[in-house]
N, C-alpha and C positions, 0 to 999 in steps of 0.2 A: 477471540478468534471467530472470524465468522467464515461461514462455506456456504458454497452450490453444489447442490448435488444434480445427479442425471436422474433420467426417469427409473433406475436402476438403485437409485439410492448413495449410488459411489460418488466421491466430491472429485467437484471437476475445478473447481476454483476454492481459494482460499487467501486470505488476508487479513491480518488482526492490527490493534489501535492498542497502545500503551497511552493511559492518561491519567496521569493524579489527581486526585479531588482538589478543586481550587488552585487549578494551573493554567496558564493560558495558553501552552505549548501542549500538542498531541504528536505521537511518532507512532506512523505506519511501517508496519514490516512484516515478512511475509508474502507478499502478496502474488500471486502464480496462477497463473489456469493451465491447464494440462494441453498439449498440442494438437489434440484434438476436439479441442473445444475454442479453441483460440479463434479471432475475429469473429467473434459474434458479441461484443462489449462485455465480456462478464467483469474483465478487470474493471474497465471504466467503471461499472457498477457499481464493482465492490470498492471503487477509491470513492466515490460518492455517497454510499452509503457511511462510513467512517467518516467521513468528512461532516457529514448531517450528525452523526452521532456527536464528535468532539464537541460541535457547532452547541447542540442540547444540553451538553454537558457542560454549557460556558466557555468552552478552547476558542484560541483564536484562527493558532496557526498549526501549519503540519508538517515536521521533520519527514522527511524517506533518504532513505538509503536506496536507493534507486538502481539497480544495474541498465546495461547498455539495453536489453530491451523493454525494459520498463518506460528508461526515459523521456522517450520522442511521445511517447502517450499522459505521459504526466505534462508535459511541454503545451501538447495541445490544451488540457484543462485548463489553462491556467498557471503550471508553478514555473515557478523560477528558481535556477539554481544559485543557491549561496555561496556555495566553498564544495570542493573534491576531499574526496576522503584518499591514503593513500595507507596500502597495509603495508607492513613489514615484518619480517621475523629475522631470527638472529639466530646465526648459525652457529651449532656449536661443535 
């Protein structure tokens, strides 16, 4: 997991990278800045920094789970969506 902290010490952004040794697939998840810290890039950063990370680690590629405001900003980077996830639970 990595974070940004304020000059306060409190983390304002956070986002962490699952990756197995000797896999070419990396998954980001996690990833939030607080809404007072927002639009100043900290996500960008933090999807870039994990991205360099996998990249050093050998990964090729990066799974996310992406919510609606995540999206448009991972879009711009660069990804592309593969397939929609879709939850369900079962009533009992």
């Amino acid at each position: 997991l990595m974070v940004i902290r304020d000059e306060n010490r409190q983390v304002v952004a956070s986002g962490g990278l699952i990756h197995a040794a000797n896999q070419a697939i990396g998954h980001l998840f996690g990833g939030g800045t607080l809404s007072s810290h927002r639009q100043q890039g900290l996500y960008k950063y933090l999807v870039a920094l994990r991205a360099e990370l996998l990249w050093r680690r050998g990964g090729r590629w990066l799974v996310v789970d992406a919510g609606e405001e995540s999206w448009p900003i991972l879009q711009a980077l660069g990804f592309l969506e593969l397939a929609r996830v879709s939850f369900w639970s079962l009533a009992f």
